[in-house]
N, C-alpha and C positions, 0 to 999 in steps of 0.2 A: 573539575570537568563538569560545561553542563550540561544537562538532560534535552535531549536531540526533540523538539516542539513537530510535528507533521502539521502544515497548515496548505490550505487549499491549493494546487498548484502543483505542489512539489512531488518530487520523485519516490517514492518506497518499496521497500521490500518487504512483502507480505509471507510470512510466514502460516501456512491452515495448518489441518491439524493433522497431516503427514507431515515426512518433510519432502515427497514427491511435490507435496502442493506449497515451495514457496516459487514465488514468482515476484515480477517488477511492478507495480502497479505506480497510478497517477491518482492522487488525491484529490476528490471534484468538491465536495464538500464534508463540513461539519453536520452529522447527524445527533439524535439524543443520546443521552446516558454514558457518553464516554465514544461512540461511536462516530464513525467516520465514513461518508461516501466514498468509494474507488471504483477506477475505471482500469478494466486490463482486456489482453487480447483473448477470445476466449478460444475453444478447441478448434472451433470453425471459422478461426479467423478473423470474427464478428469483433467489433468492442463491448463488451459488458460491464454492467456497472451492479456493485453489491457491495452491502454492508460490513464493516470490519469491527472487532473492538482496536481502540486506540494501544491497547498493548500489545497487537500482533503486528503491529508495526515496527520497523528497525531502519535505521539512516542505511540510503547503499553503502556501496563501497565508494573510496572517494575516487578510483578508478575505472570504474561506469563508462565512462566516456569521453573518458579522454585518448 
């Protein structure tokens, strides 16, 4: 099996550090140190964009949207 790569664009599941706080998030870019740009909807509707580490990331489900 291989290891699920997050690259600019794609869809994720962000996992913070409840687990109230996972959400869907869109990967905008590649930041330092292991880190990764995202953009998600925030409380007020707004799009927000804030820093992740690359291992709070996890592939969705493969049924997301279909």
């Amino acid at each position: 099996m291989s290891r699920w790569t997050p690259t600019p664009g794609a869809l994720a599941t962000y996992a913070g550090q409840t687990r109230a706080g996972r959400r869907n998030v869109r990967i905008v870019a590649e930041a330092v140190a292991g880190h990764l740009v995202v953009e998600a909807i925030g409380r007020k509707g707004a799009r927000v964009r804030f820093t992740v580490k690359r291992h709070s990331l996890s592939q969705p489900q493969p049924d997301l949207f279909d």
